[in-house]
C-alpha positions in Angstrom: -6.4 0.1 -5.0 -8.0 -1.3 -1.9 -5.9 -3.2 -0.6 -6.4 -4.2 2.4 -10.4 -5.6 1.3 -7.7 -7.9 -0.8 -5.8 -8.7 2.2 -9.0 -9.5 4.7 -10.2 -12.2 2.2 -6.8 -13.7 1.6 -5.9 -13.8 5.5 -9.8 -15.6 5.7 -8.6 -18.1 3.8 -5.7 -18.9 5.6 -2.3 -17.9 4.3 -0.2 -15.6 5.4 -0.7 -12.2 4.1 2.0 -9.3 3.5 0.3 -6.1 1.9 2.6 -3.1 1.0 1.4 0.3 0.5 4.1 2.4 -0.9 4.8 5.9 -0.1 2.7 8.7 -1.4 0.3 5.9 -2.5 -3.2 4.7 -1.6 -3.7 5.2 1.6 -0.3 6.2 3.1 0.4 10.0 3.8 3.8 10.8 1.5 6.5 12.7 2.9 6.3 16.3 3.7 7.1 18.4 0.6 6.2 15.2 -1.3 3.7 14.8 -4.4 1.0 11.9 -3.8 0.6 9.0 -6.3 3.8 9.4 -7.6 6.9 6.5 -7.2 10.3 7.4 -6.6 12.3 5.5 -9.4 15.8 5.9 -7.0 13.8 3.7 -4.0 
């Protein structure tokens, strides 16, 4: 989803800016033993 190019123009512009990335997705690693690109509907 890119993110953080998202984040870089918003910041620019002045307000604060929160980007979360979750688990498994884009480009965080997922746990060990854990499928990528896939949500965990308990969390």
């Amino acid at each position: 989803m890119c993110l953080d190019r998202f984040a870089e123009v918003f910041a620019t512009a002045g307000p604060a800016v929160l980007v979360y990335d979750i688990r498994g997705l884009d480009d965080s690693e997922p746990a060990p033993g854990q499928p990528r690109h896939e949500i965990d509907p308990w969390v």
